[in-house]
DOSEFI-39650 format. One record per residue: residue number from 1; residue in one letter; x, y, z of N, C-alpha, C, O, CB in turn. Coordinates in steps of 0.05 Angstrom, whole numbers, padded with zeros to 5 digits. Glycine has a CB too. Example, Ala and Ser with C-alpha at 12.3 -4.5 7.8 and 13.67 -1.06 7.14 Angstrom:
REM DOSEFI-39650
     i   aa     n.c1     n.c2     n.c3    ca.c1    ca.c2    ca.c3     c.c1     c.c2     c.c3     o.c1     o.c2     o.c3    cb.c1    cb.c2    cb.c3
     1    a    00264   -00114    00156    00246   -00090    00156    00264   -00066    00156    00285   -00066    00169    00226   -00089    00181
     2    s    00257   -00045    00142    00273   -00021    00143    00258    00001    00157    00268    00023    00161    00282   -00012    00114
END
This chain:
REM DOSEFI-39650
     i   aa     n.c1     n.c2     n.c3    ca.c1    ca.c2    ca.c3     c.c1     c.c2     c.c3     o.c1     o.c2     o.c3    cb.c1    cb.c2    cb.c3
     1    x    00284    00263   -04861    00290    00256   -04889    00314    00236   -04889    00337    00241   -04882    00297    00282   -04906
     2    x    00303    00213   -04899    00338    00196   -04908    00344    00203   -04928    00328    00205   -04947    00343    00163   -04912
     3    x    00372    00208   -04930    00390    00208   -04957    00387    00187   -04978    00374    00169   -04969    00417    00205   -04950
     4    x    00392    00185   -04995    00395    00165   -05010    00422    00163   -05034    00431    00186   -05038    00368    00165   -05023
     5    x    00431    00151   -05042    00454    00157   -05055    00459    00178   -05076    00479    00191   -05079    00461    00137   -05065
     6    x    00433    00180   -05093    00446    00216   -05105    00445    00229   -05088    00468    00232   -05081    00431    00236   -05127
     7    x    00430    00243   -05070    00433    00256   -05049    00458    00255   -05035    00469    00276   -05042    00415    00248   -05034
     8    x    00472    00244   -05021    00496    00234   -05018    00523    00249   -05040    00544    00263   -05039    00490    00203   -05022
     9    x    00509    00237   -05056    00531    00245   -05087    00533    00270   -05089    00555    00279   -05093    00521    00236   -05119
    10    x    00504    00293   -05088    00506    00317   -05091    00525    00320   -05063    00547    00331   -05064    00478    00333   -05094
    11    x    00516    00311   -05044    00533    00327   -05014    00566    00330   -05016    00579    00349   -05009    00529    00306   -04981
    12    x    00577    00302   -05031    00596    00302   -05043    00608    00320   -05056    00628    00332   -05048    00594    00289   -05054
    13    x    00595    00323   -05079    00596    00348   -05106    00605    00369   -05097    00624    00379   -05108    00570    00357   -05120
    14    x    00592    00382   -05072    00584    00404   -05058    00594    00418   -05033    00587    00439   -05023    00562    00400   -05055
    15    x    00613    00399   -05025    00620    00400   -05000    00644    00418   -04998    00651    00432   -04979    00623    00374   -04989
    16    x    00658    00413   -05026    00691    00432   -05024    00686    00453   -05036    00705    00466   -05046    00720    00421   -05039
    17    x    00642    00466   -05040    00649    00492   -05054    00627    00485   -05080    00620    00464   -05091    00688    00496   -05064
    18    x    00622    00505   -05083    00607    00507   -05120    00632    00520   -05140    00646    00539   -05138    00574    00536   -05123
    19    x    00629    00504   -05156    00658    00507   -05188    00652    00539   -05182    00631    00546   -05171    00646    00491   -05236
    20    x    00666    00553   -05188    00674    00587   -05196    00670    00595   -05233    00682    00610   -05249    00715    00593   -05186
    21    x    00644    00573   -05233    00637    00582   -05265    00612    00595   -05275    00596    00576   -05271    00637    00557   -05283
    22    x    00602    00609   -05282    00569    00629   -05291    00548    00613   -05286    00526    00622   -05279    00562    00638   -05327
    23    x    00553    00579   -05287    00523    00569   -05281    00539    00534   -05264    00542    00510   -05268    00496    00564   -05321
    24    x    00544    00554   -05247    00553    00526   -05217    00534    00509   -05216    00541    00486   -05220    00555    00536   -05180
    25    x    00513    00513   -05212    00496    00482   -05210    00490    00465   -05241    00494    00441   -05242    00460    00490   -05197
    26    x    00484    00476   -05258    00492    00462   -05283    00513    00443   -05289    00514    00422   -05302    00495    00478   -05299
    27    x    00536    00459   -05271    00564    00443   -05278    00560    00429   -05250    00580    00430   -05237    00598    00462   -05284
    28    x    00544    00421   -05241    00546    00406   -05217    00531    00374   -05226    00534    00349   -05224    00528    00425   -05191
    29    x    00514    00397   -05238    00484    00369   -05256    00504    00352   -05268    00509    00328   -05266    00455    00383   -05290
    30    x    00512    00369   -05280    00525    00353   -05308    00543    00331   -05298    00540    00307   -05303    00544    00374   -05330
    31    x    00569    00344   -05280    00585    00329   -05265    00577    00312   -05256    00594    00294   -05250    00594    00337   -05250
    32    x    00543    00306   -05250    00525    00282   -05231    00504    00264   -05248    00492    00244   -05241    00505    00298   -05207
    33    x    00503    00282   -05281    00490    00258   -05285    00464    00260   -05288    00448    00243   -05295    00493    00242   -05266
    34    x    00460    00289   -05280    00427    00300   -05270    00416    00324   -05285    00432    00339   -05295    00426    00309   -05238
    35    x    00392    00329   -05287    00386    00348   -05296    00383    00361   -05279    00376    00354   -05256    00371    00347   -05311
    36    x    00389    00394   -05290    00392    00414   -05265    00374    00421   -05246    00379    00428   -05223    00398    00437   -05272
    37    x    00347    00417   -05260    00326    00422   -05248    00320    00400   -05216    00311    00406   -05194    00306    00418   -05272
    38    x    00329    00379   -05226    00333    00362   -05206    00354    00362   -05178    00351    00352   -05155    00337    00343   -05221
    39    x    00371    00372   -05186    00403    00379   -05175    00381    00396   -05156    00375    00386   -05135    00436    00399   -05200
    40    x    00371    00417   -05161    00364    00447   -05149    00331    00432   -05129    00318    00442   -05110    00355    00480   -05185
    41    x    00328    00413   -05139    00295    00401   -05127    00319    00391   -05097    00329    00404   -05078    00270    00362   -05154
    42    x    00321    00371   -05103    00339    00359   -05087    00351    00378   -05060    00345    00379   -05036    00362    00350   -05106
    43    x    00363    00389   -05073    00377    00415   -05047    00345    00425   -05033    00339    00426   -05009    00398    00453   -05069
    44    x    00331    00431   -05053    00313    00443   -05039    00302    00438   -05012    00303    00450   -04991    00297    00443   -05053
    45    x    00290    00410   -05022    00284    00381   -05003    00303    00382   -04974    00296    00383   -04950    00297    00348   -05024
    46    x    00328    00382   -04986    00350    00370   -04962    00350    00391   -04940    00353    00387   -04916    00384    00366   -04975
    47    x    00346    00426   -04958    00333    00448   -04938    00316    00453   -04923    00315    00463   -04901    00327    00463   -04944
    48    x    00299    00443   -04940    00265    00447   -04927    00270    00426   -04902    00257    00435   -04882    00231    00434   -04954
    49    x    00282    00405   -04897    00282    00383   -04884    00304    00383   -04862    00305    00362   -04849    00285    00363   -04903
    50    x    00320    00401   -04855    00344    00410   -04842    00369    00385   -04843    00385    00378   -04826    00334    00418   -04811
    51    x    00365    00377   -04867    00397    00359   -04869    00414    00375   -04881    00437    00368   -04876    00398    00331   -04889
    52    x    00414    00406   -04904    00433    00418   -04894    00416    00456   -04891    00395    00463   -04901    00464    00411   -04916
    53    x    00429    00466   -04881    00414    00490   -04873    00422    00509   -04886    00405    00527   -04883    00415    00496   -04847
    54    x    00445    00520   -04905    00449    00542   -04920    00466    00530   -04944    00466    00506   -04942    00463    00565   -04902
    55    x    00476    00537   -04960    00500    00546   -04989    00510    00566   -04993    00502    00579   -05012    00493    00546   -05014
    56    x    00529    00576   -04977    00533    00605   -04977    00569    00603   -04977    00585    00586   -04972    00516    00623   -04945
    57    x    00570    00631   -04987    00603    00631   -04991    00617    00632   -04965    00608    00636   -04943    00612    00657   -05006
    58    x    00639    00627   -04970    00661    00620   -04943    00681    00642   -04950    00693    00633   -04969    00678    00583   -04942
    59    x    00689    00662   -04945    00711    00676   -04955    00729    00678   -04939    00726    00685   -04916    00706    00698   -04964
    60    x    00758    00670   -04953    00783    00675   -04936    00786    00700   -04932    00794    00712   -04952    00807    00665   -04947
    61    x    00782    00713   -04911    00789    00746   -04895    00817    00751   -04898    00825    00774   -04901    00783    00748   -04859
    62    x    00831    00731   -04898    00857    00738   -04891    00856    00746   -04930    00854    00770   -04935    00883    00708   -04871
    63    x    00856    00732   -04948    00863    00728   -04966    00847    00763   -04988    00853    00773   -05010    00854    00694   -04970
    64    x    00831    00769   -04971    00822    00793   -04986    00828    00820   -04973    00815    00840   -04979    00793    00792   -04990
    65    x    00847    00822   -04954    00868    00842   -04940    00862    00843   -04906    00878    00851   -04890    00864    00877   -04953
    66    x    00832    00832   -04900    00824    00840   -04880    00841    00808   -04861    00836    00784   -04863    00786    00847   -04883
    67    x    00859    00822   -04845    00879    00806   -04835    00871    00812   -04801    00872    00793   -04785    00911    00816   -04846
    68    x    00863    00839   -04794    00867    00841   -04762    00831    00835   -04754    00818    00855   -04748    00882    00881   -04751
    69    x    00817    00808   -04753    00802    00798   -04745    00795    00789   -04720    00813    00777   -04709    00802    00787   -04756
    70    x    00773    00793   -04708    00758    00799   -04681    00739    00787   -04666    00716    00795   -04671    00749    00817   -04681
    71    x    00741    00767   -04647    00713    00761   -04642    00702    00779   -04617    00703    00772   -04594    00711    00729   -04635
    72    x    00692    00801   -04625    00672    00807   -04601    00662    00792   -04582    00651    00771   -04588    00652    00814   -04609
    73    x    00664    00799   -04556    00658    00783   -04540    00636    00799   -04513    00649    00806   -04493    00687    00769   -04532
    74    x    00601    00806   -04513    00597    00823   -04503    00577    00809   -04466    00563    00789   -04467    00583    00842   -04529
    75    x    00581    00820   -04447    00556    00813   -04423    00542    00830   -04429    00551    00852   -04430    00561    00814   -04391
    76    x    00514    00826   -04435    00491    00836   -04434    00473    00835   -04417    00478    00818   -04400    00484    00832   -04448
    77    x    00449    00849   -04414    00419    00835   -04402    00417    00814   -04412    00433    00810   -04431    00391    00848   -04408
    78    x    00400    00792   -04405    00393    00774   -04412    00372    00781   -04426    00368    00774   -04450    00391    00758   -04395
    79    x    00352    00800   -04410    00322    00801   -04428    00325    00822   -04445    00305    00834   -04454    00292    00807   -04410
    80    x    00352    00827   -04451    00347    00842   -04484    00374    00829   -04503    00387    00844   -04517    00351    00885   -04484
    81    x    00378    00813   -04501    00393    00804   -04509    00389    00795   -04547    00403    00798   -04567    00395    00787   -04488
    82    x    00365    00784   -04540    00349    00778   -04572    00338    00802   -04584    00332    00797   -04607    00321    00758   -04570
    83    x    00335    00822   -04578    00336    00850   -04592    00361    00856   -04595    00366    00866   -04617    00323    00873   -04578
    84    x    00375    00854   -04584    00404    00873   -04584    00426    00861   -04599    00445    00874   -04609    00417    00878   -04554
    85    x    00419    00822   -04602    00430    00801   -04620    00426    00814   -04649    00444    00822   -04665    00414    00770   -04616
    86    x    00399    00813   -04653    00386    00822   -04678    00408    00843   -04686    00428    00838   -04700    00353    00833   -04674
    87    x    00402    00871   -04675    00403    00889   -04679    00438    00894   -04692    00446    00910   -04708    00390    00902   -04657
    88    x    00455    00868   -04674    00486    00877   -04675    00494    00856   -04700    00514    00860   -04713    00507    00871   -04642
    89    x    00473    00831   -04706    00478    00812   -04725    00464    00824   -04747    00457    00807   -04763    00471    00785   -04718
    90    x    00455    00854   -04755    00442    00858   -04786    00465    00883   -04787    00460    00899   -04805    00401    00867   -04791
    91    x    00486    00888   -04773    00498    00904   -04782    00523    00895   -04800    00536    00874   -04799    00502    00919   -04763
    92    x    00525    00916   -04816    00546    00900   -04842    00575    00893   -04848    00586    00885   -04868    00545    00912   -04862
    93    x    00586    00901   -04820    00611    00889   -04822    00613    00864   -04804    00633    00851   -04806    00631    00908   -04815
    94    x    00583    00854   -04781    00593    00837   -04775    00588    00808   -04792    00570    00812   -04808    00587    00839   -04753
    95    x    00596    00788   -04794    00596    00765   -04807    00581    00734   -04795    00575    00714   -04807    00624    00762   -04810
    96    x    00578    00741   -04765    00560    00725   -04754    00559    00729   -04726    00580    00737   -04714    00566    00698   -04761
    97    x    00533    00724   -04710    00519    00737   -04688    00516    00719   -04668    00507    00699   -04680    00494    00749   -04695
    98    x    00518    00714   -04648    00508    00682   -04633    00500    00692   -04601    00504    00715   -04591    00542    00653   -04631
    99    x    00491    00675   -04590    00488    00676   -04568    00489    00653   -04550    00471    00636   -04552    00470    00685   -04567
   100    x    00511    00649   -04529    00528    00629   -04517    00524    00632   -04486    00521    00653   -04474    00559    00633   -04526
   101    x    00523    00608   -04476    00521    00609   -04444    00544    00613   -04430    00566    00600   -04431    00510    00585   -04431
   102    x    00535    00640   -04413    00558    00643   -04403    00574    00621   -04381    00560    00603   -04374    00555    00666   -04393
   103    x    00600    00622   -04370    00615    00602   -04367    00624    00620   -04332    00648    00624   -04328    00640    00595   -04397
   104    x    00601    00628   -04309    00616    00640   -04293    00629    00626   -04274    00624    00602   -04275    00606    00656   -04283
   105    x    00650    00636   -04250    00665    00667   -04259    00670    00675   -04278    00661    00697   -04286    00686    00675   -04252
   106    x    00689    00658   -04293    00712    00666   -04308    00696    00680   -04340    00703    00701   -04352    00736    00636   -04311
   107    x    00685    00670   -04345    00676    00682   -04375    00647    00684   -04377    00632    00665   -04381    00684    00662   -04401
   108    x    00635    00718   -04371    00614    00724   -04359    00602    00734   -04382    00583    00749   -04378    00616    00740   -04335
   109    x    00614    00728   -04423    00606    00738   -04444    00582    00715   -04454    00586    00691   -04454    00631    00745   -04463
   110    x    00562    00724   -04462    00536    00722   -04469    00529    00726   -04506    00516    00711   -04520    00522    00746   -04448
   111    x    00540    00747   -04514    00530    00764   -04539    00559    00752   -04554    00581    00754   -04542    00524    00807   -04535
   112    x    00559    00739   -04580    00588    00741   -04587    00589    00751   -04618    00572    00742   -04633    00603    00710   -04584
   113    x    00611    00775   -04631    00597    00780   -04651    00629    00779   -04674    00652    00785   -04665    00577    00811   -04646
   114    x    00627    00774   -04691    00654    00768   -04705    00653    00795   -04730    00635    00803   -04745    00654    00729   -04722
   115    x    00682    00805   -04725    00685    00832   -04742    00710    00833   -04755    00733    00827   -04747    00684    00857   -04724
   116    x    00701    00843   -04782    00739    00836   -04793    00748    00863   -04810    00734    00875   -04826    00743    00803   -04820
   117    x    00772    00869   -04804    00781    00882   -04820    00811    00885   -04821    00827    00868   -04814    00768    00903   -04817
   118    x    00820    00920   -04836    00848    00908   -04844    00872    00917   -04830    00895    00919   -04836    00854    00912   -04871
   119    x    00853    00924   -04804    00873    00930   -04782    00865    00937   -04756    00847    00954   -04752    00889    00950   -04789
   120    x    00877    00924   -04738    00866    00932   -04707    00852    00954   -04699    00835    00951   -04681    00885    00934   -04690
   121    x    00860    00984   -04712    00845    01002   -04707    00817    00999   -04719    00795    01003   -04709    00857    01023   -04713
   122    x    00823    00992   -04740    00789    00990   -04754    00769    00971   -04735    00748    00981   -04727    00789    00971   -04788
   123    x    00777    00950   -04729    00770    00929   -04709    00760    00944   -04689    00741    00937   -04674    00792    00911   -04700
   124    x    00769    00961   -04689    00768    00971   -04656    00739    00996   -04656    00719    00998   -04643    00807    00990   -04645
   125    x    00754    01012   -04678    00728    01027   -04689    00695    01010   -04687    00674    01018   -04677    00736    01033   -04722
   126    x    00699    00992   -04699    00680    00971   -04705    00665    00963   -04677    00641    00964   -04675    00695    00944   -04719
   127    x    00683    00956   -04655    00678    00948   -04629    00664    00973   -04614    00649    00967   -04595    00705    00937   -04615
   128    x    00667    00995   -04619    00661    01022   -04617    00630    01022   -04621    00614    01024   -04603    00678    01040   -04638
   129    x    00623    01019   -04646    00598    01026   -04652    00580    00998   -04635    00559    01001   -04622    00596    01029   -04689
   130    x    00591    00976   -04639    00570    00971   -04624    00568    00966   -04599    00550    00951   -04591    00561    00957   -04631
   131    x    00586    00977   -04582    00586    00984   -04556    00569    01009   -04558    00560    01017   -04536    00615    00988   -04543
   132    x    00562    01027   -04581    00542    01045   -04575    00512    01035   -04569    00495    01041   -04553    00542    01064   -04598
   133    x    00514    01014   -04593    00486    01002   -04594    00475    00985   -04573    00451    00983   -04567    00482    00987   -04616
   134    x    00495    00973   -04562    00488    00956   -04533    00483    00977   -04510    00469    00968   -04492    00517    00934   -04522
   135    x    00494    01007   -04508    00485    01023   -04495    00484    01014   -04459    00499    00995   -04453    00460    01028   -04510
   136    x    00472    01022   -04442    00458    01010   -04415    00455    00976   -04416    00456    00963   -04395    00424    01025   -04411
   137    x    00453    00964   -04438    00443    00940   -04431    00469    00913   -04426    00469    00889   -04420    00421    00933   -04455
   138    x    00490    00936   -04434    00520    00928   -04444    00540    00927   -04400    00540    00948   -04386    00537    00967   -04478
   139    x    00552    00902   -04390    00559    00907   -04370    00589    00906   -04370    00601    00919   -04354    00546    00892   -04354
   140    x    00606    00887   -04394    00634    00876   -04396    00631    00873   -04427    00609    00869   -04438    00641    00845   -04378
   141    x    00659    00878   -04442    00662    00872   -04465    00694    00859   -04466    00712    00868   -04452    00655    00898   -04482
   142    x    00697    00843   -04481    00734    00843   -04496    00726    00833   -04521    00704    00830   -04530    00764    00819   -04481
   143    x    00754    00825   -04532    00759    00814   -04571    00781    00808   -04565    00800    00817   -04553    00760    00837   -04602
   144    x    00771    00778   -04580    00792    00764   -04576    00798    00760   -04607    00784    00752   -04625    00787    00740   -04556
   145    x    00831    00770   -04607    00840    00764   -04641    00848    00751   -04652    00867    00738   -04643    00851    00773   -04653
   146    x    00837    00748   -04682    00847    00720   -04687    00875    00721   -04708    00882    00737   -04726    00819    00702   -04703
   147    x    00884    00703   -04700    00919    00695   -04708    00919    00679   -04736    00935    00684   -04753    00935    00670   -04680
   148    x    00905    00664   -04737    00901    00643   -04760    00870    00633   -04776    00853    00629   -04760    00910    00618   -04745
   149    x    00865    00631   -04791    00838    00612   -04807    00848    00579   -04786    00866    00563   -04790    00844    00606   -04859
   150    x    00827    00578   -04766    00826    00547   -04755    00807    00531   -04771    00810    00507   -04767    00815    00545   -04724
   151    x    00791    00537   -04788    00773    00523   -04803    00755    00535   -04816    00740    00552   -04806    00761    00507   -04790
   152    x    00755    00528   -04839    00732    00544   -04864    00722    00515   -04890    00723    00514   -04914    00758    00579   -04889
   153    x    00712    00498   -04871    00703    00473   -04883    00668    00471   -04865    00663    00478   -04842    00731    00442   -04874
   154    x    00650    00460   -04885    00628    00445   -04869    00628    00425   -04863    00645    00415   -04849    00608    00444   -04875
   155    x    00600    00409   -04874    00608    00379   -04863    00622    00370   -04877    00631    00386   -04893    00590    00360   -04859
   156    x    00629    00349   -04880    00645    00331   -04895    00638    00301   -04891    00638    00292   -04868    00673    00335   -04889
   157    x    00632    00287   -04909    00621    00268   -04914    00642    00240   -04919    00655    00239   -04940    00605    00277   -04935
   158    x    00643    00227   -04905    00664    00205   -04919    00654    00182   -04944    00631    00174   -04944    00673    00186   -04892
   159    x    00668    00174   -04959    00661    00156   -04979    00649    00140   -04964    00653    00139   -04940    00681    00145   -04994
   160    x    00632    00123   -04976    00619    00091   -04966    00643    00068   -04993    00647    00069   -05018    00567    00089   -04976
   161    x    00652    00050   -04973    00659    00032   -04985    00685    00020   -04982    00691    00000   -04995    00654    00037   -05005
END
């Protein structure tokens, strides 16, 4: 799919966030010029087409108490790894699930799973359960904690001109 300049314009619109008002894409249309119906075709398109892949909220953790934040870091099997991904990325405190090549010697983690809450013990609790669920298939674990928000932006688009 090429962009074309509304296209563009919405990515613009869209990029620092949807307004915090009852009908965000309306006030997006309007802001653009467009009818909403169009605003919402458009995105659709740009989805269906993988120029952008989600619209989903970004929430500052730190900013809603949950301060002592975690990245799980697990060695697994390899050949269960996509069951056991699944299984640790539909549970509800974690926030996102991945699976990364490991880097040996030194960093022999495979499974990586991000957990937040509003204090190290909870964290830890958290790390608990799914060290149950990885069970036998589980060989090394750590969490590594996080100190700061390093980035809570997507793409970003520069002006033309």
């Amino acid at each position: 799919m090429t962009l074309d300049a509304t296209d563009r314009q919405i990515i613009e619109a869209l990029q620092a966030g949807l307004p915090l008002v009852p009908a965000p894409y309306a006030a997006v249309a309007e802001q653009l010029n467009l009818p909403e119906d169009a605003l919402t075709e458009r995105l659709a398109a740009m989805k269906a087409s993988g120029v952008i892949r989600r619209i989903a909220a970004a929430p500052n953790h730190y900013k809603l108490g949950m301060t002592a934040n975690g990245m799980t870091v697990w060695d697994v099997a390899d050949d269960q790894i996509t069951e056991l991904g699944a299984l640790i990325g539909a549970l509800p405190f974690v926030t996102h699930c991945y699976e990364r090549p490991r880097a040996l010697p030194e960093w022999p983690y495979n499974l990586f799973a991000m957990v937040h809450g509003s204090s190290r013990e909870e964290v830890e609790e958290k790390r608990a359960r799914i060290k149950d669920i990885l069970g036998d298939a589980l060989r090394a674990s750590d969490v590594l904690v996080s100190t700061r928000i390093l980035k809570k932006t997507g793409l970003r688009l520069r002006k033309r001109g």
